[in-house]
N, C-alpha and C positions, 0 to 999 in steps of 0.2 A: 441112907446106906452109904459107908464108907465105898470109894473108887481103890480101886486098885490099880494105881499109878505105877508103870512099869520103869525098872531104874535104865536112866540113858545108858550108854557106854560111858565107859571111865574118860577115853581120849576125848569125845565131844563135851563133857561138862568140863575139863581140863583145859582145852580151847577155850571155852567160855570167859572162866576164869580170868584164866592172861586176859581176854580182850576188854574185860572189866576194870583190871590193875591196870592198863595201859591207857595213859592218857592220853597217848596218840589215837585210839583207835577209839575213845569216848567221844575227844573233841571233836571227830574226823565224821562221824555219826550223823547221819542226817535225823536226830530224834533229838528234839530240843528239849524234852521232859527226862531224856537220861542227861544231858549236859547241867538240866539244872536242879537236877537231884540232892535233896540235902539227908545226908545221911549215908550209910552204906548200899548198896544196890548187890540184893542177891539175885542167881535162878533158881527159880522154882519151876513143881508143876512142869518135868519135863515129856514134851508127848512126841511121837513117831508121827513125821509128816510122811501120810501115803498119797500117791497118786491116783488115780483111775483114769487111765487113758482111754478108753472104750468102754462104751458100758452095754454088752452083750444082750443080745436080745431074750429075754426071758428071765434077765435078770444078774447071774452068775456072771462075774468078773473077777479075775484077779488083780491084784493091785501090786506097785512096787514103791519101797521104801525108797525116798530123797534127803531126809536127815532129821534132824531131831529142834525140835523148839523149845525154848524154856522163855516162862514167861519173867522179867526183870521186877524183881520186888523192892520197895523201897519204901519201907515207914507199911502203912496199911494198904497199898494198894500196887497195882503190876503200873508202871510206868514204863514200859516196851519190853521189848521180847528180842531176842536172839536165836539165830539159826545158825544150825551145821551145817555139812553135809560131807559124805564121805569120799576122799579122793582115791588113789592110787597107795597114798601113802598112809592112808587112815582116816579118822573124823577131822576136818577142822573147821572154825570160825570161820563163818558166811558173811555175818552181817547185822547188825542191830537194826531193831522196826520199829514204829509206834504205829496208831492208826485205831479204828473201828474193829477190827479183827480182832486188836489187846484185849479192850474190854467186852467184847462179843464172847472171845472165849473162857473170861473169868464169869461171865454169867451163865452162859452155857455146861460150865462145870459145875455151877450152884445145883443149876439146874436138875443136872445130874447126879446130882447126891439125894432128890428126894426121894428117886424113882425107888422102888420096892429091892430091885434085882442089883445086883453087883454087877457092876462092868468096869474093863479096862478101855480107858479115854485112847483114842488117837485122834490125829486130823486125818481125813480124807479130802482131798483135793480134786474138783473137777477142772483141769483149766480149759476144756471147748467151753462150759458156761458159765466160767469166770466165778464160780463157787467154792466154799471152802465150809465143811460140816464138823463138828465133832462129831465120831465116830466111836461111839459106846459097844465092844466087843463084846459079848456074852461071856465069851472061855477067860477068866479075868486069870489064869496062870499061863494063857498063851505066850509063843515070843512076840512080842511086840514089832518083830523087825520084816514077819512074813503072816500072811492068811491073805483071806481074800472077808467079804463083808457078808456075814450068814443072812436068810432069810430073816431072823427075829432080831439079828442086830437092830441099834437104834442111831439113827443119823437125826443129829440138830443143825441146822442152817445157820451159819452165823451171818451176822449183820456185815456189810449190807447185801441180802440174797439178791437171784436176779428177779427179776419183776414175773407176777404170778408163783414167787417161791416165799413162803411169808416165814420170817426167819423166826429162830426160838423155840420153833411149833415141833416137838418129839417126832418122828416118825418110823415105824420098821422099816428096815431097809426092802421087806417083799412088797411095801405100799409106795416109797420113795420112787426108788430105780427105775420102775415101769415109766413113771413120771417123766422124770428127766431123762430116759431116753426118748421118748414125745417131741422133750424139747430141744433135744441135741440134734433131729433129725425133721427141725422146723416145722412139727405139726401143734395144731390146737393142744394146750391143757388140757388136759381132764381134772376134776373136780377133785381135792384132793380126800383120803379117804377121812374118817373120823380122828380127832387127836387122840394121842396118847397120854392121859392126862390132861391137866393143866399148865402151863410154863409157870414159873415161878416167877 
């Protein structure tokens, strides 16, 4: 099933851009695989990074958008990713990345294209336990820039999860959340419930 990949703002892939053309801000780059990139280096695959500051007891949270990711494409594969985020004065360039996360979330999205149902990708971000999910929307004409994460949404764990959270592994967010509020709130795991599918 094709994703239905929501387009960033114009200002934040504009940002991007420049930081790409500018060899100051290449070489200045703490990602050694964008420095020694041969070829051109596009963004692609840009996704809305949410946060989840609390996660409500019962499930229901709303989240707030922090900026936008595009992962850095170069020949066949994402050799790091860049981040926005919106100031005062509009979107601009954050920051170049590489890491476990890059290619965490290039599989994550494979992943996600077997699945039956159409979704629109984002990340959700928990920073109390240091996780980072794609977050597969149901409403795939939603704005990308607001909601909060439905019951049947599907949340993937990207690598590397925290310990007792096995990355990869689909799950709805009505079977996730309960979880990880468990473990935000320092109690035992609970077992997790049956997969959704297979991971790819």
């Amino acid at each position: 099933m094709q994703l239905h990949v929501p387009p960033a703002p114009a200002p934040a892939l504009r940002s991007v851009l420049t930081a790409l053309g500018s060899p100051t801000a290449v070489s200045e780059a703490r990602t050694p695989s964008l420095r020694a990139a041969q070829g051109p280096a596009t963004p692609e695959l840009p996704l809305p990074v949410h946060v989840l500051d609390e996660i409500a007891p019962g499930g229901g949270s709303a989240t707030r958008l922090t900026g936008w990711r595009f992962l850095i494409r170069c020949g066949e594969r994402a050799v790091a990713a860049a981040e926005t985020r919106l100031t005062p004065d509009g979107w601009t360039f954050s920051h170049f990345f590489e890491g476990p996360y890059v290619t965490s979330t290039e599989r994550a999205l494979r992943q996600a294209e077997t699945l039956a149902q159409p979704y629109q990708p984002r990340l959700l971000s928990f920073p109390g336990l240091y996780m980072l999910t794609l977050w597969l929307h149901g409403d795939s004409t939603a704005d990308a820039a607001s909601g909060h994460p439905d019951p049947a949404d599907v949340l993937i764990p990207l690598a590397p999860a925290p310990p007792g959270i096995a990355s990869h592994v689909p799950h709805r967010v009505a079977d996730l959340l309960p979880v990880l509020t468990l473990r935000a709130t320092r109690t035992p795991l609970p077992p997790l419930p049956p997969l959704l599918g297979s991971p790819a």
